[in-house]
Structure formats: C-alpha cells, structure tokens
MDTraj code that builds the backbone (N, CA, C; nanometers):
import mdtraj as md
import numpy as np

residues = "UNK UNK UNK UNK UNK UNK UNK UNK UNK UNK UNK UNK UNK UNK UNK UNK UNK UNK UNK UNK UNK UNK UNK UNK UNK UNK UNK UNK UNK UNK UNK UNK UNK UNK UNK UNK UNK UNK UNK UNK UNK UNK UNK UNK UNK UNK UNK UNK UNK UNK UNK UNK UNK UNK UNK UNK".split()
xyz = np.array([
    [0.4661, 10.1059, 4.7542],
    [0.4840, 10.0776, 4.8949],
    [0.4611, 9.9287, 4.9166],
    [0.5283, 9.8339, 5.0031],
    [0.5212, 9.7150, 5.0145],
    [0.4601, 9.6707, 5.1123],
    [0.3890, 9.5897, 5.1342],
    [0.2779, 9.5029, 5.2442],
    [0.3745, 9.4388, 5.3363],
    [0.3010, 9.4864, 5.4751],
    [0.3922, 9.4534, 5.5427],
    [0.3460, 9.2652, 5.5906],
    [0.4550, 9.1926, 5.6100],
    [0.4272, 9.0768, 5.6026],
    [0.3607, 9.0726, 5.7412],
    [0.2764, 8.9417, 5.7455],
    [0.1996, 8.9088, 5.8561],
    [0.3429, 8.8672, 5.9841],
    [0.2334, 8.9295, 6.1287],
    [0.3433, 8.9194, 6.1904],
    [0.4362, 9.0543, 6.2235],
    [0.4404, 9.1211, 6.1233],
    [0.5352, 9.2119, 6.1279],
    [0.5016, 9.3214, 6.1900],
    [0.5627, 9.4161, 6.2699],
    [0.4923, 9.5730, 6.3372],
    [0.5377, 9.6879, 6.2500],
    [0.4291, 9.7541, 6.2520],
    [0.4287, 9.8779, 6.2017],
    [0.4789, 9.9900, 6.2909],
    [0.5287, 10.1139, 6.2428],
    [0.5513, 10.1677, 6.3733],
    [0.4771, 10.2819, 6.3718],
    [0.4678, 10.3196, 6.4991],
    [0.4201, 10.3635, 6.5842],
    [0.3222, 10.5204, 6.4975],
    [0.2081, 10.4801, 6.5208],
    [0.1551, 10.6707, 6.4498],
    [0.2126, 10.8106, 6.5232],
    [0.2676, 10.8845, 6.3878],
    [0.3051, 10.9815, 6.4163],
    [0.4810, 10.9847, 6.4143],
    [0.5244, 10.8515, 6.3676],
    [0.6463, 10.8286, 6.3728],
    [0.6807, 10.7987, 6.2331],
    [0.7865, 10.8461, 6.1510],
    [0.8561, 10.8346, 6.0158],
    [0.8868, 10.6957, 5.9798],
    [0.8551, 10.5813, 5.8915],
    [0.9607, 10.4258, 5.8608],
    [1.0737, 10.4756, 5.8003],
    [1.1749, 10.4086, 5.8211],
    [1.2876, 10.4462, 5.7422],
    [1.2701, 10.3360, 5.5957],
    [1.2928, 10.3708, 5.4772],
    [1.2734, 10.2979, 5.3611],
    [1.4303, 10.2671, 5.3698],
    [1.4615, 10.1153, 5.3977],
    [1.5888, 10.0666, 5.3811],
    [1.6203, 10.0922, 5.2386],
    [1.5398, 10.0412, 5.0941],
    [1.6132, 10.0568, 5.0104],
    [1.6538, 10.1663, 4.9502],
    [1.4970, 10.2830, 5.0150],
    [1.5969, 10.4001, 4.9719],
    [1.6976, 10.4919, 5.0007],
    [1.7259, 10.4259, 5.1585],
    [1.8241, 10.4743, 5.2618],
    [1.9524, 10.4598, 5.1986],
    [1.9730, 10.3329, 5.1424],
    [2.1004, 10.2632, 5.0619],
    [2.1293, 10.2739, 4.9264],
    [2.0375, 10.3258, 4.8540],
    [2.0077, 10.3226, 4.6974],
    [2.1564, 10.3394, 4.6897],
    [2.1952, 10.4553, 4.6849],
    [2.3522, 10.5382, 4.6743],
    [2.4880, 10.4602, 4.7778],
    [2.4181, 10.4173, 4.8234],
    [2.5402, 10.3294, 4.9285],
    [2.7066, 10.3209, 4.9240],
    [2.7040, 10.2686, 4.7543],
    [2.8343, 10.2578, 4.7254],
    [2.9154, 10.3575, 4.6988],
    [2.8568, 10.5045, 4.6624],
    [2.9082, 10.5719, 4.6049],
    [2.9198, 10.7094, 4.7253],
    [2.8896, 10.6604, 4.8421],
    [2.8605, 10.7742, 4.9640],
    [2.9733, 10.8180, 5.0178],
    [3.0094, 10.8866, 5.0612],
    [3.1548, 10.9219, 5.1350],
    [3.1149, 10.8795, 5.2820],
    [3.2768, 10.8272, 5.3632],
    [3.2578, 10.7469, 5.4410],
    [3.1473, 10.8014, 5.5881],
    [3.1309, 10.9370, 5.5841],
    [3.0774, 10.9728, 5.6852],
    [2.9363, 10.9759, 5.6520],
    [2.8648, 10.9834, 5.5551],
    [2.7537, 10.9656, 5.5173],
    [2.7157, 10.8262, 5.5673],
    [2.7662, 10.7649, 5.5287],
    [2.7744, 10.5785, 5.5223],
    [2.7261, 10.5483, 5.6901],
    [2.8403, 10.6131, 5.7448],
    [2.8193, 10.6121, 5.9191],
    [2.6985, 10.6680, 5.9668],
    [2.6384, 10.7477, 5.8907],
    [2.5203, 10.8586, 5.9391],
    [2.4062, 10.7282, 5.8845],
    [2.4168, 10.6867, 5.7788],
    [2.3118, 10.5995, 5.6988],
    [2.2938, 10.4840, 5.8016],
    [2.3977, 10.4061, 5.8235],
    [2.3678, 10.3005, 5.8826],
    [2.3061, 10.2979, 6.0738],
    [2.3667, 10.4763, 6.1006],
    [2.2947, 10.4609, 6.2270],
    [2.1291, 10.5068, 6.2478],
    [2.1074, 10.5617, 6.1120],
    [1.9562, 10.6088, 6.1312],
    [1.8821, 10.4998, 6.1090],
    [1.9532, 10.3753, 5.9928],
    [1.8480, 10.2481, 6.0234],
    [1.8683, 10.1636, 6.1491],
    [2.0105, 10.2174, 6.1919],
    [2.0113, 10.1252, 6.3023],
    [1.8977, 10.1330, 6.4094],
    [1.8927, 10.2394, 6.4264],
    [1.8057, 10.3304, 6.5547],
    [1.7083, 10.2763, 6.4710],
    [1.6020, 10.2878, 6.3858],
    [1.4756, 10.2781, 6.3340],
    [1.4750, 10.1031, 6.3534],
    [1.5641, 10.0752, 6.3134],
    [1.5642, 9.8764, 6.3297],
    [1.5138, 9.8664, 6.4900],
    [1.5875, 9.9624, 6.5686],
    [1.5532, 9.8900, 6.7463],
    [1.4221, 9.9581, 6.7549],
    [1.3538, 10.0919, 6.7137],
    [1.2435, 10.1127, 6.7791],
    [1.1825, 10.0568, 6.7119],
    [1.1719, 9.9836, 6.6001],
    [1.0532, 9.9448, 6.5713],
    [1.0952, 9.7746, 6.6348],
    [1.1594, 9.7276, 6.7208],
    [1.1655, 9.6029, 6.7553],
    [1.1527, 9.6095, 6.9315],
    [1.1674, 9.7354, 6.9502],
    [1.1457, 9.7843, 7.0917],
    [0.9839, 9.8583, 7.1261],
    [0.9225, 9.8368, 7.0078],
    [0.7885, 9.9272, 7.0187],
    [0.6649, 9.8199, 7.0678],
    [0.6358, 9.8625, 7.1283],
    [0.4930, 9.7642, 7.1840],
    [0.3800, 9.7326, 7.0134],
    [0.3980, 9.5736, 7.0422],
    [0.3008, 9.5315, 6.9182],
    [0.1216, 9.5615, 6.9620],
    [0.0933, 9.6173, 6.8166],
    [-0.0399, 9.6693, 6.8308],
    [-0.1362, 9.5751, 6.7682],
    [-0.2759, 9.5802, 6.8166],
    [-0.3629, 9.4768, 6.8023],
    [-0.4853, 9.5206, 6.7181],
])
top = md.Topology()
chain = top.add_chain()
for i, resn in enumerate(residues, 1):
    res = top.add_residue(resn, chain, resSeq=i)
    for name in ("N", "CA", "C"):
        top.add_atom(name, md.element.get_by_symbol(name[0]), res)
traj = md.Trajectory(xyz[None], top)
C-alpha cells in the first residue's frame, strides 16, 4: 500500500479508494464497455475524493 503524499486527502471512513493501478492493470486488453465502466468508477472516485471536505 502506498503513503499518501503530504497534502493529499484520504477519503472519507467507511468509504472504498479506488486502486488506480489496479483498476487499469488489464486496460489494454478490456472490451470496450468494460473500459467505459473502468474509467467512470475512477472518474466518480477522482471527484469525491476532490469534493470531500479535508480532514484535520
């Protein structure tokens, strides 16, 4: 598991991170509707965790 850099938010307890690299591992080899499904679950996980109130 990787340290999250200073600065950076964690999200929220009780809420799943999406692991980008293992979201993509298979990327190239996905059929195109997978691909569409992949990129909107990090999409969505990219905004809440940039839409989530930073914790102190």
């Amino acid at each position: 598991m990787s340290t999250p850099l200073p600065g950076s938010r964690r999200p929220p307890a009780g809420t799943r991170s999406v692991d980008a690299e293992a979201l993509l591992a298979d990327f190239d080899e996905a059929p195109l509707e997978v691909k569409i499904n992949m990129l909107s679950t990090l999409e969505r996980s990219l905004r809440e965790s940039l839409d989530a109130p930073e914790q102190s």
